[in-house]
Every structure is written in C-alpha cells, then in structure tokens.
KENUBA-800122 format. One record per residue (C-alpha): residue number from 1; x, y, z. Coordinates in Angstrom, 1 decimal. Layout:
pos=NUM&xx=X&yy=Y&zz=Z
...
REM end
This chain:
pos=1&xx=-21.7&yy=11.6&zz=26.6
pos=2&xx=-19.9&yy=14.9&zz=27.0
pos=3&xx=-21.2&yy=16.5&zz=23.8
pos=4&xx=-20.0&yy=16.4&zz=20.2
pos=5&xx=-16.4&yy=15.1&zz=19.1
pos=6&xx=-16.5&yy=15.8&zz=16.1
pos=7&xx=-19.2&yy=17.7&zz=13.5
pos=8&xx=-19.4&yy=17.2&zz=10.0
pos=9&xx=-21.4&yy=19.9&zz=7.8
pos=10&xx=-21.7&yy=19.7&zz=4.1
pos=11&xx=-18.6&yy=17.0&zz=3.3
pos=12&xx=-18.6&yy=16.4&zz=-0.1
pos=13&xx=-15.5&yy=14.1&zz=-1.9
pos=14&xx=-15.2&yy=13.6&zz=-5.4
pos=15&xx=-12.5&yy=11.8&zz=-7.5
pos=16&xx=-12.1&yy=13.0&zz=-11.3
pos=17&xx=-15.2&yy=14.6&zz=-11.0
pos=18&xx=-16.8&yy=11.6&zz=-9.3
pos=19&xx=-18.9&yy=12.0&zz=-6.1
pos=20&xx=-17.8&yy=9.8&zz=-3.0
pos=21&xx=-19.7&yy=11.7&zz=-0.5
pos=22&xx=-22.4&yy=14.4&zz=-1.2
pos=23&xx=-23.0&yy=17.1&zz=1.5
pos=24&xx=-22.6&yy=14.9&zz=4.1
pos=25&xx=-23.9&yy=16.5&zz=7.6
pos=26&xx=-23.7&yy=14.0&zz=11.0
pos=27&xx=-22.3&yy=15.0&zz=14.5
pos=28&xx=-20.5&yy=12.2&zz=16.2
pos=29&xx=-20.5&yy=12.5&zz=20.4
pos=30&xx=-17.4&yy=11.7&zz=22.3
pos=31&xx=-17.9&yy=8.5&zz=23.9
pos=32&xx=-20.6&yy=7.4&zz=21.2
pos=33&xx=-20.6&yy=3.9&zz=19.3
pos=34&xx=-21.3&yy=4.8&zz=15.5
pos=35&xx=-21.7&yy=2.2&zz=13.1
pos=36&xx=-21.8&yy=3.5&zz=9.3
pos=37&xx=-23.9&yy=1.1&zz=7.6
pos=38&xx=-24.0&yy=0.8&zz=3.6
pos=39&xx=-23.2&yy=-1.1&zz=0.5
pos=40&xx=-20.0&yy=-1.2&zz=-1.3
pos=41&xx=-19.2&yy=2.4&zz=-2.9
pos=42&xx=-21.4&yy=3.8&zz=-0.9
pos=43&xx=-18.9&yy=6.1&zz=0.7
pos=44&xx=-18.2&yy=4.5&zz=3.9
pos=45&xx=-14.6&yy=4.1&zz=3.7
pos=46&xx=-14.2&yy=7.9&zz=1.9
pos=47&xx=-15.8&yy=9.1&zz=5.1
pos=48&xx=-13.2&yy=6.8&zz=7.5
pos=49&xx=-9.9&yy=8.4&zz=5.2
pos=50&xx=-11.8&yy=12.3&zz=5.7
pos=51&xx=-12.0&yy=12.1&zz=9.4
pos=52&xx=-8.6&yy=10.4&zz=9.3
pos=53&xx=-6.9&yy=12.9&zz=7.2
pos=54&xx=-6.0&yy=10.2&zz=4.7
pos=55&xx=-7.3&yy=11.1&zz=1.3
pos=56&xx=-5.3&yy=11.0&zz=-1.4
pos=57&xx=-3.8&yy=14.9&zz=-2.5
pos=58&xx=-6.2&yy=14.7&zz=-5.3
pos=59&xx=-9.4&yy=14.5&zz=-3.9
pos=60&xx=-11.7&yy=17.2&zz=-4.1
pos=61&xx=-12.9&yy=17.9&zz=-1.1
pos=62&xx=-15.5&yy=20.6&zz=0.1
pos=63&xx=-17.3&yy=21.5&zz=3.4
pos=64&xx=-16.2&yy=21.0&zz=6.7
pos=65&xx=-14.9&yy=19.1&zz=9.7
pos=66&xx=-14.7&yy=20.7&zz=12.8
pos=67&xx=-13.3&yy=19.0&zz=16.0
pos=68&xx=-15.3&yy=21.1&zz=19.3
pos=69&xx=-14.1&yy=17.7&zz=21.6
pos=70&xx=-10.6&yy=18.8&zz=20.9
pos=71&xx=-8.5&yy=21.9&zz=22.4
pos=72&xx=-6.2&yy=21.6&zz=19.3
pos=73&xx=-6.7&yy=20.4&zz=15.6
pos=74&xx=-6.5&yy=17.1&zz=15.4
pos=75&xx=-3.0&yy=14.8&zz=14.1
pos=76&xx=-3.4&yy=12.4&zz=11.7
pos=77&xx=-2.1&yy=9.2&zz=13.9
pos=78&xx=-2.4&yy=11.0&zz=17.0
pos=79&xx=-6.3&yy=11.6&zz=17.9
pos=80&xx=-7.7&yy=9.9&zz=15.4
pos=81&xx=-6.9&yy=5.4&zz=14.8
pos=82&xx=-7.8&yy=3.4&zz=12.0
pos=83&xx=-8.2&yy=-0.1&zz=11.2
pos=84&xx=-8.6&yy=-2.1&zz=8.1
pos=85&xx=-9.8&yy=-5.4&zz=6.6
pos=86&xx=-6.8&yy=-6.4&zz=5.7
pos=87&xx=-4.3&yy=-6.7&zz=8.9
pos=88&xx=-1.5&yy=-8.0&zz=7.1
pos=89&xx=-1.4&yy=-4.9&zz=4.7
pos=90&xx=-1.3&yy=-2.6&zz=7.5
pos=91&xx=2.2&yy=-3.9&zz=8.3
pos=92&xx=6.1&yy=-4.1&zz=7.0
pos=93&xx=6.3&yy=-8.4&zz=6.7
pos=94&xx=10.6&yy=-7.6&zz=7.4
pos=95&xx=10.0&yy=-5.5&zz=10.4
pos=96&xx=8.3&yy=-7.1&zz=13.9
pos=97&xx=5.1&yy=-6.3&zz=14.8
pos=98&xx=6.3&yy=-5.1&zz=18.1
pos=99&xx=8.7&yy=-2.0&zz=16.4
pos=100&xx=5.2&yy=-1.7&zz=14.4
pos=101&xx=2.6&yy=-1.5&zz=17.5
pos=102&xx=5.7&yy=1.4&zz=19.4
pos=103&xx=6.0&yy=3.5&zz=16.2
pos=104&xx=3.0&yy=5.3&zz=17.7
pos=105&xx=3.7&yy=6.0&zz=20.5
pos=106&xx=7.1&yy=7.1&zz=19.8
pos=107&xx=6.3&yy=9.5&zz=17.3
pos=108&xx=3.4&yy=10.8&zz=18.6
pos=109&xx=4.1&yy=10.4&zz=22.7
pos=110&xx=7.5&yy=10.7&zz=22.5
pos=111&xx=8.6&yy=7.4&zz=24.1
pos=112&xx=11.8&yy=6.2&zz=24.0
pos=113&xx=12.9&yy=2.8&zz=22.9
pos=114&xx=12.3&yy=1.0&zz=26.0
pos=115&xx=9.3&yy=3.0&zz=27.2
pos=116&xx=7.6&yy=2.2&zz=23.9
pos=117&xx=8.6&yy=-1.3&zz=23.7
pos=118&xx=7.0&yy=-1.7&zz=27.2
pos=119&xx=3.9&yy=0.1&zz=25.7
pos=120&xx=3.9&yy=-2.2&zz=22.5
pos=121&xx=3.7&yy=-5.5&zz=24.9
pos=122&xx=1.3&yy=-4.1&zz=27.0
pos=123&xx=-1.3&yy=-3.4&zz=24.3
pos=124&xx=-0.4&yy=-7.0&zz=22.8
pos=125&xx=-1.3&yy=-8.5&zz=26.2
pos=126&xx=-4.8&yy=-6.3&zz=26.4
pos=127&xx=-5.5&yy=-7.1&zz=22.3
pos=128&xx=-5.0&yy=-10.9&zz=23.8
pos=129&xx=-2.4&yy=-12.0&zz=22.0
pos=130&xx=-0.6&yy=-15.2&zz=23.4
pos=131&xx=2.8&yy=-14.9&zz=24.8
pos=132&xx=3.1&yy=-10.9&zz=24.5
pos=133&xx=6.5&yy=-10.8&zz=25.0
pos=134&xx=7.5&yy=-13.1&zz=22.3
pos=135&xx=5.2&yy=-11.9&zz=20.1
pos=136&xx=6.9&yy=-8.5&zz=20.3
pos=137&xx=10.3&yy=-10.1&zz=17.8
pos=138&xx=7.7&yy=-12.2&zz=15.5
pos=139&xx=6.9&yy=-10.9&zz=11.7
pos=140&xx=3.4&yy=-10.9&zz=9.9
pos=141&xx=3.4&yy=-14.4&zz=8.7
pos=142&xx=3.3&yy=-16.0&zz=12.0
pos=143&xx=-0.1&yy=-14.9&zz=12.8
pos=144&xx=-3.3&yy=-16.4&zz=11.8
pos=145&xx=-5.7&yy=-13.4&zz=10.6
pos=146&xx=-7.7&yy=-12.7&zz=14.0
pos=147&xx=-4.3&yy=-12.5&zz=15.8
pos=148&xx=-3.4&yy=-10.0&zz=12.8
pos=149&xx=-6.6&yy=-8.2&zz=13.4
pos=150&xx=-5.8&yy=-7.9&zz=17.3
pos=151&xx=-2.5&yy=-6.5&zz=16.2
pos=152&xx=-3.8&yy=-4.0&zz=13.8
pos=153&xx=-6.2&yy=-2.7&zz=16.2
pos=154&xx=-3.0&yy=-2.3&zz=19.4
pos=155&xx=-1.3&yy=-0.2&zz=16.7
pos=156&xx=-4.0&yy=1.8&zz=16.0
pos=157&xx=-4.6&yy=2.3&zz=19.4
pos=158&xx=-0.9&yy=2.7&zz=21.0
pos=159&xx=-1.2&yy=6.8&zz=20.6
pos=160&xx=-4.3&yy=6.7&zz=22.5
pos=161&xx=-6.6&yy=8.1&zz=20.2
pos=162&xx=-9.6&yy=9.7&zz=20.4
pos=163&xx=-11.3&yy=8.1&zz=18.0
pos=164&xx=-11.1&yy=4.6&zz=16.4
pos=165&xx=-11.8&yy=3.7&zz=13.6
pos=166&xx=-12.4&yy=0.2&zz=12.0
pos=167&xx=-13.3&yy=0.1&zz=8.3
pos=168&xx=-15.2&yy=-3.6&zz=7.9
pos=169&xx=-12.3&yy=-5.1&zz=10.3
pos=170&xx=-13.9&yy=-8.1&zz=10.7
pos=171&xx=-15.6&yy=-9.3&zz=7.1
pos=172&xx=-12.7&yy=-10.9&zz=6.3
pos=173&xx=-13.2&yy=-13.2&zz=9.4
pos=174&xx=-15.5&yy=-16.2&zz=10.4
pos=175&xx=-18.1&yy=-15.7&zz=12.6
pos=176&xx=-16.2&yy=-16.8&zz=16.0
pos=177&xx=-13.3&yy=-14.4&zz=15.4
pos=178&xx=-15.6&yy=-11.5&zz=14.2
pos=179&xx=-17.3&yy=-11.8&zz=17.6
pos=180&xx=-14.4&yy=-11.9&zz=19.4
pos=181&xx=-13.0&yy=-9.0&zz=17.4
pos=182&xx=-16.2&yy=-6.7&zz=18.1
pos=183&xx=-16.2&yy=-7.8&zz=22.1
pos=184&xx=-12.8&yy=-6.7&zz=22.1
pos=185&xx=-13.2&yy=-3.0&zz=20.2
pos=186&xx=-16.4&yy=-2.9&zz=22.8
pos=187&xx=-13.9&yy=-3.4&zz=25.7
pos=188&xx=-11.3&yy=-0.9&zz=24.9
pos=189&xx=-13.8&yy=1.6&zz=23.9
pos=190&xx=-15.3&yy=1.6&zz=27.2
pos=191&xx=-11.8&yy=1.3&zz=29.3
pos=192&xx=-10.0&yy=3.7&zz=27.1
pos=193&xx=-13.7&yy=6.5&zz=27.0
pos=194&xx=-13.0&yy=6.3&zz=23.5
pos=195&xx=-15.7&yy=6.7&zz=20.4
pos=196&xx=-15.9&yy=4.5&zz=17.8
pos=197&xx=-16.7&yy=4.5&zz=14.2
pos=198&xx=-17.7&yy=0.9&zz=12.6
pos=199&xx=-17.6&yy=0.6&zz=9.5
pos=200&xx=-19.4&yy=-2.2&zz=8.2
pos=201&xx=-22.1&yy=-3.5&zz=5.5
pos=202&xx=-23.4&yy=-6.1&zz=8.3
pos=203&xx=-26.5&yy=-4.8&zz=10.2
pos=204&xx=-26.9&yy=-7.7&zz=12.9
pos=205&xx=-23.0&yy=-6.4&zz=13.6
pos=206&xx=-24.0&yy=-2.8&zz=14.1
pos=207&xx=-26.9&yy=-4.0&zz=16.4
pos=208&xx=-24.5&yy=-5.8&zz=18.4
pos=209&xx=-21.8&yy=-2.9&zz=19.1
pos=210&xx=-23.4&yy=1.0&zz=18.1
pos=211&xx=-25.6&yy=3.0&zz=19.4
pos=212&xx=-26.0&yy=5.1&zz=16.7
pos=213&xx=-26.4&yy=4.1&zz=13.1
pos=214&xx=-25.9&yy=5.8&zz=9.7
pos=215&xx=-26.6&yy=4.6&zz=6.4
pos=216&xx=-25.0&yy=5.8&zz=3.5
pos=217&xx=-25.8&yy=5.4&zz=-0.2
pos=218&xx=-24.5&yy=6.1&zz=-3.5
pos=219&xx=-22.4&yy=9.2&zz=-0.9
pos=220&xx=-25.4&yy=10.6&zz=0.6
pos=221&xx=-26.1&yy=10.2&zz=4.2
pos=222&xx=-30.1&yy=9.1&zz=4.0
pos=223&xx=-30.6&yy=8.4&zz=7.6
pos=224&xx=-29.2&yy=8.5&zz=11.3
pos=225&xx=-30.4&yy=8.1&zz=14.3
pos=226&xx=-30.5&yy=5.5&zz=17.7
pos=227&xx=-29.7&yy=1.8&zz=16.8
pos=228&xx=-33.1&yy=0.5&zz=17.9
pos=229&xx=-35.4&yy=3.2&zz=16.2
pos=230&xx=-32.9&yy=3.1&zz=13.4
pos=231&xx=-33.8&yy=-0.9&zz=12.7
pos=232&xx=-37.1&yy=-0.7&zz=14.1
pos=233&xx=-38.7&yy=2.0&zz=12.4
pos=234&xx=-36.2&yy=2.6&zz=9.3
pos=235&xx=-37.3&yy=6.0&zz=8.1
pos=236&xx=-36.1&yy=5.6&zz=4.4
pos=237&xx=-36.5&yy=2.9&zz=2.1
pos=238&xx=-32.9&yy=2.4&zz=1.4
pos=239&xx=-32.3&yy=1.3&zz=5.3
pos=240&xx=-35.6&yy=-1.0&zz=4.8
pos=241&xx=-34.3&yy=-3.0&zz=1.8
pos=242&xx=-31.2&yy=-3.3&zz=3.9
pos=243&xx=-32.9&yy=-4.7&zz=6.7
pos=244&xx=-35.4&yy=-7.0&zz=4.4
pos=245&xx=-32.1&yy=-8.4&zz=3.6
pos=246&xx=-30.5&yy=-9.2&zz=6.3
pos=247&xx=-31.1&yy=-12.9&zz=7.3
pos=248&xx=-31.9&yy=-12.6&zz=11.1
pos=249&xx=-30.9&yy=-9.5&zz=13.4
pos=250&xx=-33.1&yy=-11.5&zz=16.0
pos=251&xx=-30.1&yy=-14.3&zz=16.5
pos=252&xx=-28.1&yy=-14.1&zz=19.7
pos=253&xx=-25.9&yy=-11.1&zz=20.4
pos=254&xx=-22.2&yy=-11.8&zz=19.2
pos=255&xx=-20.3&yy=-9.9&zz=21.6
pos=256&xx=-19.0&yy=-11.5&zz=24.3
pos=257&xx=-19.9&yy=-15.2&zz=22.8
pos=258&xx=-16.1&yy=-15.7&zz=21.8
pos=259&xx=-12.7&yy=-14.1&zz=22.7
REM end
C-alpha cells in the first residue's frame, strides 16, 4: 500500500429528492482490494457511477471526492474502469469487439490504429480469450457470457486505469465462471498494481478477493474495516443478518479453482 487513492467525505446522491447515498465517508488505498457489500438499492452501484464520473446530469450530488493518489484530476475512462453485469450491454452488437476493447486506448493513450489493435489482442489474450487474433473481427453474439465478461473487463482495462471497478460482474454467471472471473480480476490487479472495487451482494465472494469490506444499507455506509474482522466480528447488525444469511463462507476458496 502507498497510502490513499482516493477519499470520500460526506457523499451524498439523491434522485428527485430521493437518497442513494447519505454522507458517505470511506478512504480507499492504492493497491487495496475493496469489496462493497449490500443488498439491492442499497447504494452500491450509485457509489461505482460517483467514483466513475457517471451519474446522470440530474443527480444531486453533495460532498466530496478527492483523488491524493493522482497528480491530476482524474478522466472518466482514463484512471478510473468499470464493469458491469451485463457484458453484452456494454457493447455495439454491429461493431467487433476488438474496435470496442482499442477505443480506450486510442482515445485516451493516443494509439494509432495499428498500435491499438495490437493492444486490443494483447488484452484478449491476458482476459484468456481463445484465438485472440480472430476474436479481434467477431461481434457480441458469438460469445458465450463469461467470454463476454472477459471482454468487458479487457475494455475496461485497455487505458490502464487506476482503478477497476466491477459492479456484481459475475451474478449473472454460474459458479465455475464466477470463479474464474474473480481469479482473473485478482491476477490483473496484482500484475497491473491496480485497486479494485467489487461490487457485489455475495459475501463468500468478497471473502475470496477483498481485503477490505464495506457494507452499505438503505445509502449509508454502516461499517468498514479488514475482511476477516469484518466477517468475524461484524460490528453492526445489518452486516450480521448478512452473514446469518449467507449459506457457508467456510466452503473452499473460489479463486483459482477454475479459469
């Protein structure tokens, strides 16, 4: 760790006078593996679209974001990566993925065509998708999920972020391909000294991949801390009840069973 990435003090989000998050304080160190544990509407994906300069123009938004891991405010798409439960909305089905996966990296690195394609089948090849070079000309529909899932996360990853973001990026998965999907965010995070924010409503996932855990409800950030003291000795009832029902964070680790 080489101190904090980001700090967030007093981030509230409200929609039509609706609360998303309420005064929402939590630092997040460079390197670190967060996961954001909650239930639905509980905020999680409001905070993912704040750090991500993503909300929509009418959000109300007060407190603060400041970026001390960064010489420079940070670019939507540049520092910051982002990916959702859905691959195959997080794509053009008429345009190939490989144009897709470069668009990064051209707009934000300045590559040229041929630089960037080379970049694009690189990061295909590291996300483990077979044949690289030929999946480069294919389109959405020729990819089962998990191979859409690797996809989204090379795109989100192709302007070399600081921070990656992935907003429950494996629910929509069976258990083999989640595992494989968290071994290979834990992989890149540690090649690439990224941090990581995990999103996710799945405790016995955050105890595979984070180091830190915080859990959100009804907007308000009730607790934080290390992952073992965290599920160990919860500190509010919320993250108890949570825990109560999870059906087994004693089974085997997941990462690393499957790629």
């Amino acid at each position: 760790m080489s101190g904090n990435l980001l700090e967030i003090r007093g981030l509230s989000v409200s929609h039509a006078g609706a609360f998303a998050l309420r005064a929402v304080d939590l630092d997040i160190h460079a390197g670190a593996k967060l996961a954001v544990i909650g239930e639905s509407g509980s905020g999680k994906t409001t905070l993912a679209l704040s750090l991500a300069g993503l909300l929509p123009p009418e959000a109300l938004v007060e407190g603060r974001v400041d970026w001390p891991g960064l010489d420079r405010a940070p670019l939507t798409g540049r520092d910051t990566g982002l990916v959702f439960q859905d691959p195959a909305a997080s794509f053009n089905p008429v345009i190939p993925v490989g144009e897709q996966v470069a668009e990064g990296a051209r707009r934000h690195l300045g590559l040229g065509r041929k630089a960037a394609h080379e970049l694009a089948r690189n990061l295909l090849e590291r996300v483990h998708i077979p044949d690289p070079e030929a999946a480069l000309t294919a389109y959405v529909h020729q990819f089962s999920g998990g191979q859409l899932q690797r996809i989204a996360i090379a795109a989100a990853i192709a302007a070399r972020p600081r921070l990656l973001m992935a907003d429950e990026a494996t629910s929509a998965l069976d258990t083999v391909v989640q595992a494989s999907i968290v071994a290979l965010l834990e992989e890149l995070v540690r090649e690439e000294g990224m941090t990581l924010v995990f999103i996710t409503h799945d405790l016995a996932l955050a105890s595979n991949l984070a180091d830190t855990i915080a859990v959100l409800k009804d907007g308000i950030l009730v607790e934080t801390g290390p992952t073992d003291q965290v599920l160990v000795s919860p500190a509010h009832p919320y993250t108890r009840r949570l825990l109560d029902a999870q059906i087994d964070l004693s089974a085997p680790r997941l990462v690393g069973e499957a790629c």
